[in-house]
PyMOL Python script that loads the backbone (N, CA, C, O; Angstrom):
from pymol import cmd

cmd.read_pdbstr("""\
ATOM      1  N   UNK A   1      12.981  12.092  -4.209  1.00  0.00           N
ATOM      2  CA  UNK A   1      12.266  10.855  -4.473  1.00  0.00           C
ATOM      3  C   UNK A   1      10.777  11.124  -4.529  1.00  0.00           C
ATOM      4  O   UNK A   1      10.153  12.068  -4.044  1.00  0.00           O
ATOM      5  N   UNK A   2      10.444  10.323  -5.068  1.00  0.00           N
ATOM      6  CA  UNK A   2       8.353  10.153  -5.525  1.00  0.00           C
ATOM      7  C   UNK A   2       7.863   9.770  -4.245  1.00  0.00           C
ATOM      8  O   UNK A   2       8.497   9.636  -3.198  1.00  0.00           O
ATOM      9  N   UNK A   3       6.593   9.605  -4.479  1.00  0.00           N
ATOM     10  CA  UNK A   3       5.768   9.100  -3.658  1.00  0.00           C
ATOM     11  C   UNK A   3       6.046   7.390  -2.885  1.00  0.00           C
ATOM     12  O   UNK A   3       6.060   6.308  -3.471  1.00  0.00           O
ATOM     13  N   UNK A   4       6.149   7.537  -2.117  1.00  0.00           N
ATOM     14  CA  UNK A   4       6.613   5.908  -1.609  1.00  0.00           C
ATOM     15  C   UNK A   4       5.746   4.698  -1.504  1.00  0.00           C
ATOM     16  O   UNK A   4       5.011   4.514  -0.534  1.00  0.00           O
ATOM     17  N   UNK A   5       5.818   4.069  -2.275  1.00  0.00           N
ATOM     18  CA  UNK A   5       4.906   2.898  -2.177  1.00  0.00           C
ATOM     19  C   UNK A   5       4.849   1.400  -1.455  1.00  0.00           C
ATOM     20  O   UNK A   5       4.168   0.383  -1.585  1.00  0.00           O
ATOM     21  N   UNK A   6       5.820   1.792  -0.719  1.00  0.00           N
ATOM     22  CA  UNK A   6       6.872   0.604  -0.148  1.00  0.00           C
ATOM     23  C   UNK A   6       6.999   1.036   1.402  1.00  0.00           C
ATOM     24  O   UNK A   6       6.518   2.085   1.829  1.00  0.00           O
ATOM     25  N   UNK A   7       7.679   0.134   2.167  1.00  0.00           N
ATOM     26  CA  UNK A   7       7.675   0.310   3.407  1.00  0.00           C
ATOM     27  C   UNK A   7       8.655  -0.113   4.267  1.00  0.00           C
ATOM     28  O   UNK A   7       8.433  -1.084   4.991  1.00  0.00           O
ATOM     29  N   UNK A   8      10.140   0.707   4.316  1.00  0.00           N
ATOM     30  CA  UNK A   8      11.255   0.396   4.280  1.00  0.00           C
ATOM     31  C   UNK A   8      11.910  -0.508   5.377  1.00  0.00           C
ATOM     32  O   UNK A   8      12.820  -1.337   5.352  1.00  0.00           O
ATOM     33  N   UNK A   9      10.761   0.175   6.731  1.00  0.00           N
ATOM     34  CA  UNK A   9      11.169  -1.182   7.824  1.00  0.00           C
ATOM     35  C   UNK A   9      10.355  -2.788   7.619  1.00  0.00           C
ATOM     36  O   UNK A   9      10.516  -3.640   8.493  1.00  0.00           O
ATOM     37  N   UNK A  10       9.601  -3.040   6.548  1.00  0.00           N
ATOM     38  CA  UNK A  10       9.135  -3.814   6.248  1.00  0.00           C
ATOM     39  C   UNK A  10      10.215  -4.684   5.196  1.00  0.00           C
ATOM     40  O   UNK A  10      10.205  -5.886   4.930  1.00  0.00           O
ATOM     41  N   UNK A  11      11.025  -3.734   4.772  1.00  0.00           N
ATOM     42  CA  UNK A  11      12.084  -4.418   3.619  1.00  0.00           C
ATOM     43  C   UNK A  11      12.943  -4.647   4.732  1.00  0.00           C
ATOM     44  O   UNK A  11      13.529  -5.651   4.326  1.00  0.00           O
ATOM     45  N   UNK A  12      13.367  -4.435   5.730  1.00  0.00           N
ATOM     46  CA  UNK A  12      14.423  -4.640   6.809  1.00  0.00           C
ATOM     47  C   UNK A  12      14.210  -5.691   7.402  1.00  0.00           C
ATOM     48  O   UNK A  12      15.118  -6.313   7.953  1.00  0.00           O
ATOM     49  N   UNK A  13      12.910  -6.097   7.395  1.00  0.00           N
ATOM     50  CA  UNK A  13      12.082  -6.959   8.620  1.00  0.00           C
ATOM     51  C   UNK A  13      12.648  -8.311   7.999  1.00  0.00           C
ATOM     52  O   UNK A  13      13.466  -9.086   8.495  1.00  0.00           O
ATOM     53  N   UNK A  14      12.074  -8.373   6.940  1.00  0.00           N
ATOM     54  CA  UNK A  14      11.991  -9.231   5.764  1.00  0.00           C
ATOM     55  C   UNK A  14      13.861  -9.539   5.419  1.00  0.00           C
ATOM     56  O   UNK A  14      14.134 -10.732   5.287  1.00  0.00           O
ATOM     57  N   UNK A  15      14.590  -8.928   5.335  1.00  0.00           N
ATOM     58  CA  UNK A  15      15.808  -8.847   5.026  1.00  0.00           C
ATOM     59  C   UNK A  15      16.652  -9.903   6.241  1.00  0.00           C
ATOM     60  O   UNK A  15      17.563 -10.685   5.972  1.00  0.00           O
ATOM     61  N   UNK A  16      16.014  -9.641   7.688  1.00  0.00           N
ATOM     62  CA  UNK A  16      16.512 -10.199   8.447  1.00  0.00           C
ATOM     63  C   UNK A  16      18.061  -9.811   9.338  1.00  0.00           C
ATOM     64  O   UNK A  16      18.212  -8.845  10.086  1.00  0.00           O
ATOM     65  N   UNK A  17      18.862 -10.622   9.078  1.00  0.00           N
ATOM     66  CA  UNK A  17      20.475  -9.995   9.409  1.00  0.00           C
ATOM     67  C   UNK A  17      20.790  -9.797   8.607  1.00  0.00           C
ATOM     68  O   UNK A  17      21.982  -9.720   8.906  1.00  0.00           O
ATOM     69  N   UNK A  18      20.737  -9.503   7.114  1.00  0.00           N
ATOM     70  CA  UNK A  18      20.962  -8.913   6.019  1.00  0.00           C
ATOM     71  C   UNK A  18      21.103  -7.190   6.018  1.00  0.00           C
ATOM     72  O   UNK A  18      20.135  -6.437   5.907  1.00  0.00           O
ATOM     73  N   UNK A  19      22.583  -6.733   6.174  1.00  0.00           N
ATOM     74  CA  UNK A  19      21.869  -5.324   5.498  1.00  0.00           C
ATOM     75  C   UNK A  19      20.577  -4.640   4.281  1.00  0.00           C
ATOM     76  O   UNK A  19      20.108  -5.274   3.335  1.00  0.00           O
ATOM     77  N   UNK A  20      20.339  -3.651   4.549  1.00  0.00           N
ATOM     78  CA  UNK A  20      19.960  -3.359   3.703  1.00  0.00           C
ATOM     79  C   UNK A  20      20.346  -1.510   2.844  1.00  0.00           C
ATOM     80  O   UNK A  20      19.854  -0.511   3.369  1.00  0.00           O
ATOM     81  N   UNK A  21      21.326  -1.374   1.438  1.00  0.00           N
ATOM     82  CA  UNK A  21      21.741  -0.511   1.058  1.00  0.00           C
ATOM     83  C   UNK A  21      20.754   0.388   1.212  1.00  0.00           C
ATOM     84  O   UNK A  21      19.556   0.122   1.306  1.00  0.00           O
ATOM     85  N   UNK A  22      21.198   1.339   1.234  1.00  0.00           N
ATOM     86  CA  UNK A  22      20.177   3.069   1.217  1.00  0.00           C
ATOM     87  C   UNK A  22      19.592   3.078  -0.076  1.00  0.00           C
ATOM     88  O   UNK A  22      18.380   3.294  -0.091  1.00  0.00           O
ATOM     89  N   UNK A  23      20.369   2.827  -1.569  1.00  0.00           N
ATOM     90  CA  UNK A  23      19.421   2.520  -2.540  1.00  0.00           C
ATOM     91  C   UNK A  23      18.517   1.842  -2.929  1.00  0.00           C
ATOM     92  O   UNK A  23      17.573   2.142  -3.660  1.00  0.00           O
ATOM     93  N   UNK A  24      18.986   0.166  -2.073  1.00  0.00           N
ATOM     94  CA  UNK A  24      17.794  -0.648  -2.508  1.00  0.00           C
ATOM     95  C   UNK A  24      15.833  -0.171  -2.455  1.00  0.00           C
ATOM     96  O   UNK A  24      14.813  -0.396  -3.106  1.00  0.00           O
ATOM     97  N   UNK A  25      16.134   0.349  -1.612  1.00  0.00           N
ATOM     98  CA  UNK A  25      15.001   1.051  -1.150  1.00  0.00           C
ATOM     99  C   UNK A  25      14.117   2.093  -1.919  1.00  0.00           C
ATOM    100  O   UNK A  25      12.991   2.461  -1.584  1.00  0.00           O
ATOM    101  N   UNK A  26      14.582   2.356  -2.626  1.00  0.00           N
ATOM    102  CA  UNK A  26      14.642   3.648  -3.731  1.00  0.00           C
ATOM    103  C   UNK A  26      14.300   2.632  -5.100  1.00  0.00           C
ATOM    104  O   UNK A  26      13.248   2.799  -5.717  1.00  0.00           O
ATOM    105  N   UNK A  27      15.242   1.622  -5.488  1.00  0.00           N
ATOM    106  CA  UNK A  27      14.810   1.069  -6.480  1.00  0.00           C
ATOM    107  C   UNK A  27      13.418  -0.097  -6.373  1.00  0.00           C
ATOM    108  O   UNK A  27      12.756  -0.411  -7.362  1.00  0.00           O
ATOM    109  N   UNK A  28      13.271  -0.406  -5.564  1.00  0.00           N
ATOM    110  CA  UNK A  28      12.567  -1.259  -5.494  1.00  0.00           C
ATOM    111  C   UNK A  28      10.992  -0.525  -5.410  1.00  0.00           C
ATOM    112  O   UNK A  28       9.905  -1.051  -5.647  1.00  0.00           O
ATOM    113  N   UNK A  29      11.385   1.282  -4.862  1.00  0.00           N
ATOM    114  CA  UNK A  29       9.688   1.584  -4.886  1.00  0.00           C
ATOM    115  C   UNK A  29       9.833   2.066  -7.134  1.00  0.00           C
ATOM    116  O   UNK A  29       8.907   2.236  -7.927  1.00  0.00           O
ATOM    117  N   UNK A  30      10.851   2.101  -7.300  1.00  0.00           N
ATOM    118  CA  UNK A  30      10.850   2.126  -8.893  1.00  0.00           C
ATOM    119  C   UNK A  30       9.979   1.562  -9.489  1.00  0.00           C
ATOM    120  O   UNK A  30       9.075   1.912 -10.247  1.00  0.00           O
ATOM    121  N   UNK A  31      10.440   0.359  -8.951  1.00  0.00           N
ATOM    122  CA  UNK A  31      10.151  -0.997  -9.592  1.00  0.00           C
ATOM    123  C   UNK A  31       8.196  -0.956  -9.085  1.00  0.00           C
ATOM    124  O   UNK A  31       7.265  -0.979  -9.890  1.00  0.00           O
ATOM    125  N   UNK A  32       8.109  -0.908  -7.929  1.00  0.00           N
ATOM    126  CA  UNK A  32       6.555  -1.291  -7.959  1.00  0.00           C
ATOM    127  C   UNK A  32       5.809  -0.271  -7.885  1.00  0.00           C
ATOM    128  O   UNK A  32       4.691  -0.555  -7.453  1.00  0.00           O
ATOM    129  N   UNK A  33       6.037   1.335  -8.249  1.00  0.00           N
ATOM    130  CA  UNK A  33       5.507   2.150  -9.402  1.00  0.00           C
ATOM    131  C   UNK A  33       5.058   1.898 -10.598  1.00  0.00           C
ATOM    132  O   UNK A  33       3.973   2.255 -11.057  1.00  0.00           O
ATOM    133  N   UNK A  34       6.515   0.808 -11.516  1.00  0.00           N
ATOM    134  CA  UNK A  34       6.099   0.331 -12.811  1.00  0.00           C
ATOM    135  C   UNK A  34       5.374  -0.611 -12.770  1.00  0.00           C
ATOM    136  O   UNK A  34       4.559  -0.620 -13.693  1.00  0.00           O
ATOM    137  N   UNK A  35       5.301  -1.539 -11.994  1.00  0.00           N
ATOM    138  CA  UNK A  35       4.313  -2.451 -12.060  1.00  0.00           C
ATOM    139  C   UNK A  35       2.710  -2.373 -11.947  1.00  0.00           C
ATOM    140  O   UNK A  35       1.880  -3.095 -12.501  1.00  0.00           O
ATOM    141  N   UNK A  36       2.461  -1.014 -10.849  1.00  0.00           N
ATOM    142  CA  UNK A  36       1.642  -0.442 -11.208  1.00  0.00           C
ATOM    143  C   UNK A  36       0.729   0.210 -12.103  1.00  0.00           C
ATOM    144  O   UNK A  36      -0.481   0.027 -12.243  1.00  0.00           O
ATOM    145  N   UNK A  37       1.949   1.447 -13.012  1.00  0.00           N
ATOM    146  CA  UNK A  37       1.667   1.574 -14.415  1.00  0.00           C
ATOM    147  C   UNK A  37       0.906   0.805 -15.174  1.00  0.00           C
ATOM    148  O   UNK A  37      -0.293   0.973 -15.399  1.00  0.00           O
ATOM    149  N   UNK A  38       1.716  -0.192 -15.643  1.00  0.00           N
ATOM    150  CA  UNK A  38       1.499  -1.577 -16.107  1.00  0.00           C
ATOM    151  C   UNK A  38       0.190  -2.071 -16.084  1.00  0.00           C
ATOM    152  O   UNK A  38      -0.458  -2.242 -17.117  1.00  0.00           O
ATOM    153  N   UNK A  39      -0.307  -2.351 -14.770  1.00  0.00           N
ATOM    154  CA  UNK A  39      -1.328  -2.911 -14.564  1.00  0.00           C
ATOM    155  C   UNK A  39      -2.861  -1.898 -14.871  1.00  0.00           C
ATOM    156  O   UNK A  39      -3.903  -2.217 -15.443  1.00  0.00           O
ATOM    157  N   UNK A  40      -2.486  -0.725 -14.282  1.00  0.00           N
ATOM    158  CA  UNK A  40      -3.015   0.671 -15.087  1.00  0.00           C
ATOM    159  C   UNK A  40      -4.026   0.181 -16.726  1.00  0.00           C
ATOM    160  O   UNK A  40      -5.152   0.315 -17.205  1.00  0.00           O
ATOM    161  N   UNK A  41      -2.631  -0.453 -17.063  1.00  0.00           N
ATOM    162  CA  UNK A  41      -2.827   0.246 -18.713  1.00  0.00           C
ATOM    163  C   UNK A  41      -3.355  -1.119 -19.117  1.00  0.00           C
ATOM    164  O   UNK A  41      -4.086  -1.086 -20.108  1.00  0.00           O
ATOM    165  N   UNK A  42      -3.141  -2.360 -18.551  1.00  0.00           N
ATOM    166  CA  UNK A  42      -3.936  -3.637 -18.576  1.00  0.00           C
ATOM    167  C   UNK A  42      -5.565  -3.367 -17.923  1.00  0.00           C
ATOM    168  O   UNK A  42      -6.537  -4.035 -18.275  1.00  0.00           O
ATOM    169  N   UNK A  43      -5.604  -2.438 -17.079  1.00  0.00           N
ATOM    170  CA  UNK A  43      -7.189  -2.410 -16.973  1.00  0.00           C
ATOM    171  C   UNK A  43      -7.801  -2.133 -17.791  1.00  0.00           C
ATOM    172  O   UNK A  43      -8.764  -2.644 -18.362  1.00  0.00           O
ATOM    173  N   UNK A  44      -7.181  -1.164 -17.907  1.00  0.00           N
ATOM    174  CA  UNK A  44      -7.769  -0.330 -19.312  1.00  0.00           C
ATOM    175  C   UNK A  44      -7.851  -0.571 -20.365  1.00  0.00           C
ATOM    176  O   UNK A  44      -8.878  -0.370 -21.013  1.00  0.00           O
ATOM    177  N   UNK A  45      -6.563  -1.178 -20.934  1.00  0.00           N
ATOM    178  CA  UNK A  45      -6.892  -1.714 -22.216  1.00  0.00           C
ATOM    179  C   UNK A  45      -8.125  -2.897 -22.306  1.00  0.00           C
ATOM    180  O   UNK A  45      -8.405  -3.498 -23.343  1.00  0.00           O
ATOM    181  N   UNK A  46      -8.559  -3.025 -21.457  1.00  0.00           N
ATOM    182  CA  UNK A  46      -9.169  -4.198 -20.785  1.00  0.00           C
ATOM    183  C   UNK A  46     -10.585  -3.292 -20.974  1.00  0.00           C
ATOM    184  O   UNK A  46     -11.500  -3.925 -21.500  1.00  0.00           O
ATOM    185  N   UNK A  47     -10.726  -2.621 -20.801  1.00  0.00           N
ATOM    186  CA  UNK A  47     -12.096  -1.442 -20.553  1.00  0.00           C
ATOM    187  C   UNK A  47     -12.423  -1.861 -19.122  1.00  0.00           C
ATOM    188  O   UNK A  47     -13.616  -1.988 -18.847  1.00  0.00           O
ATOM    189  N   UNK A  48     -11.636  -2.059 -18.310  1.00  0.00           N
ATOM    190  CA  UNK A  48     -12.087  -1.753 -16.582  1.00  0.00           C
ATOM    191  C   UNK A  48     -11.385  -0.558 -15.593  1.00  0.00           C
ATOM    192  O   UNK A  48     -10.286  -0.007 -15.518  1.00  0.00           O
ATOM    193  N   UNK A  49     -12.517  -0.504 -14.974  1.00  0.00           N
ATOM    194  CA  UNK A  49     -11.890   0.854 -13.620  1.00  0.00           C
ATOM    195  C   UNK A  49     -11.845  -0.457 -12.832  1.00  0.00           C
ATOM    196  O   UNK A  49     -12.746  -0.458 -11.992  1.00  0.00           O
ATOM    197  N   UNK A  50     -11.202  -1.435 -12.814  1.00  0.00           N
ATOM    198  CA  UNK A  50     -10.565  -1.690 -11.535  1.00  0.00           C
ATOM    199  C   UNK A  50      -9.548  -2.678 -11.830  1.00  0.00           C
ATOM    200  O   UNK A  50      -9.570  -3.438 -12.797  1.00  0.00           O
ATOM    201  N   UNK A  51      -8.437  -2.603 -10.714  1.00  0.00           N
ATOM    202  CA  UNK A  51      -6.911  -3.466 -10.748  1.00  0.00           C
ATOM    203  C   UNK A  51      -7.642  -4.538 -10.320  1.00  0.00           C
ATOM    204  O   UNK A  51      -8.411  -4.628  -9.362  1.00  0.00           O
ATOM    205  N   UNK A  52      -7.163  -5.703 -11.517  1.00  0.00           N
ATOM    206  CA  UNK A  52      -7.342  -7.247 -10.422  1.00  0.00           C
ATOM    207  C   UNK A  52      -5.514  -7.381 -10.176  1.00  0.00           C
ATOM    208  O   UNK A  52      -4.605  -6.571 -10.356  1.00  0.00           O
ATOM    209  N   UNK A  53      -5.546  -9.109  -9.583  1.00  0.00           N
ATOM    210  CA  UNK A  53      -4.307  -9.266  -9.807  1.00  0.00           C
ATOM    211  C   UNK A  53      -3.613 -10.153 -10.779  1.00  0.00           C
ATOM    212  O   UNK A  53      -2.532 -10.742 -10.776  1.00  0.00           O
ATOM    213  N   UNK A  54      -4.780 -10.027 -11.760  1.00  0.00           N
ATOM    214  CA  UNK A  54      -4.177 -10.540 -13.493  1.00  0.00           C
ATOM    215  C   UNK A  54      -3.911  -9.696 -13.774  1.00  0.00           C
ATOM    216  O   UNK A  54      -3.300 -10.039 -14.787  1.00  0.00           O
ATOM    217  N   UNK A  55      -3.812  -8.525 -13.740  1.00  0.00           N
ATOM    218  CA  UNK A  55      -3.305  -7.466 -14.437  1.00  0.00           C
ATOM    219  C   UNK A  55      -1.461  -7.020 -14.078  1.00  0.00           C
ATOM    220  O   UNK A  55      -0.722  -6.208 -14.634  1.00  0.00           O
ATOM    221  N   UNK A  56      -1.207  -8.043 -12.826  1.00  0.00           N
ATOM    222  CA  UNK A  56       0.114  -7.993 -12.546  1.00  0.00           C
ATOM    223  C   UNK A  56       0.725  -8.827 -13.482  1.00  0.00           C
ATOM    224  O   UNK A  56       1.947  -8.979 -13.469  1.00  0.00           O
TER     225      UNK A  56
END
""", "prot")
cmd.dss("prot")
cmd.show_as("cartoon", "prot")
cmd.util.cbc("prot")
cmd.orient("prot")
């Protein structure tokens, strides 16, 4: 796995009495990698060095 962007007892916390699968965890730092990306390429296309959170 990549770099972790996420914070897995924080997804547990949040989950409550809910399990939580060994993958979810994995997909979800997927997921807010790409969203990252994303927002990346909205700065930029933007001509800024910096993330707002319009760019989400």
């Amino acid at each position: 796995m990549s770099d972790l962007f996420i914070v897995k007892a924080k997804i547990k916390e949040i989950a409550g009495d809910l399990n939580v699968a060994g993958d979810f965890s994995d997909v979800l730092n997927d997921k807010v990698k790409q969203l990252i990306e994303e927002a990346i390429s909205r700065a930029k296309a933007n001509g800024r060095r910096t993330l707002m959170g319009k760019d989400l």
